[in-house]
N, C-alpha and C positions, 0 to 999 in steps of 0.2 A: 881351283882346287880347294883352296881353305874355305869359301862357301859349301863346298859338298861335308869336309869335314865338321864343318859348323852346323848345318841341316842333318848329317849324321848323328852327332851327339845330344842334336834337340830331341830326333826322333825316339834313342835310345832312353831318354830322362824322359819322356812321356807314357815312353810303353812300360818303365818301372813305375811310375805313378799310375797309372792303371792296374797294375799287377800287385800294389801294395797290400801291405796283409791289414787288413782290419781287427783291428783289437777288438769293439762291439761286438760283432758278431766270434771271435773268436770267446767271447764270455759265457756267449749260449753254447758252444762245443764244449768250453769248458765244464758249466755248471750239470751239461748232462753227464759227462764224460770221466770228470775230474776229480770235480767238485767233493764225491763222497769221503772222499780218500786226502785230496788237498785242501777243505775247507773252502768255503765260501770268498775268502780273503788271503786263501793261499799259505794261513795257517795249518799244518799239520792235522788231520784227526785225531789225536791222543788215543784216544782205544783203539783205531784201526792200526795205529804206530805197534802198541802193548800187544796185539793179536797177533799180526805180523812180527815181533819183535825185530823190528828195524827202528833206527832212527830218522823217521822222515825230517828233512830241510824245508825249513820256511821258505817259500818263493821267493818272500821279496829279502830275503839276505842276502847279504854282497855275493857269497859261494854263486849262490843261483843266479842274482842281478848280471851279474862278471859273465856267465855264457854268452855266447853269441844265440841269434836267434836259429843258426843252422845248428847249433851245438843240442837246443832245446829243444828241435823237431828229432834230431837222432835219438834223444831220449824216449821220446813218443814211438817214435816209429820201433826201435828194437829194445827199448825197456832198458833199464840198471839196475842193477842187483837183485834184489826181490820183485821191483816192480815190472811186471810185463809190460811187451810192447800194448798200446792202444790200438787193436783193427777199428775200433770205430773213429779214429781221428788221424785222416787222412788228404793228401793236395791241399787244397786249399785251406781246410777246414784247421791241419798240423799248422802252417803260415800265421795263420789267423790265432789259433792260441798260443801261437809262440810269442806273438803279439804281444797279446793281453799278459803274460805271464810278465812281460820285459816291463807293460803298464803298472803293476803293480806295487812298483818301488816307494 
């Protein structure tokens, strides 16, 4: 019995390392997707901010860092305040920048 639960838990730690989100690639969803709006480096646009009149959040600040990375797909997926959801950052591609955003610190 503890052999089955032991081959269990390996199996389960394998198929989330294979499922893992790739930051890399989640930089190219990023830079097409994001980027305009969150800078290159996750700084802010300052005139896209001033146009919008919002206060956009630096990525890599604690506020932002401190999400979980399902906190930061929810933002993608249904948007926050001004900013709409992302229809083009989606499955995989949401995982994968929620990534890269978390890389950024």
């Amino acid at each position: 019995m503890r052999a089955f639960f032991t081959i269990l838990a390996l199996t389960a730690l394998s198929m989330s390392a294979a499922f893992a989100a790739d930051a890399k690639a989640g930089q190219a969803a990023y830079d097409k997707s994001c980027k305009s709006c969150h800078g290159a480096d996750g700084t802010a646009n300052a005139g896209v901010a001033k146009m919008m009149k919002v206060e956009m959040k630096d990525l890599k600040s604690p506020a932002v860092q401190s999400l979980s990375a399902a906190d930061i797909k929810k933002v993608i997926a249904e948007g926050k305040g001004k900013m709409k959801p992302i229809a083009s950052v989606t499955g995989a591609d949401a995982d994968n920048v929620a990534a890269y955003v978390k890389s950024l610190k």
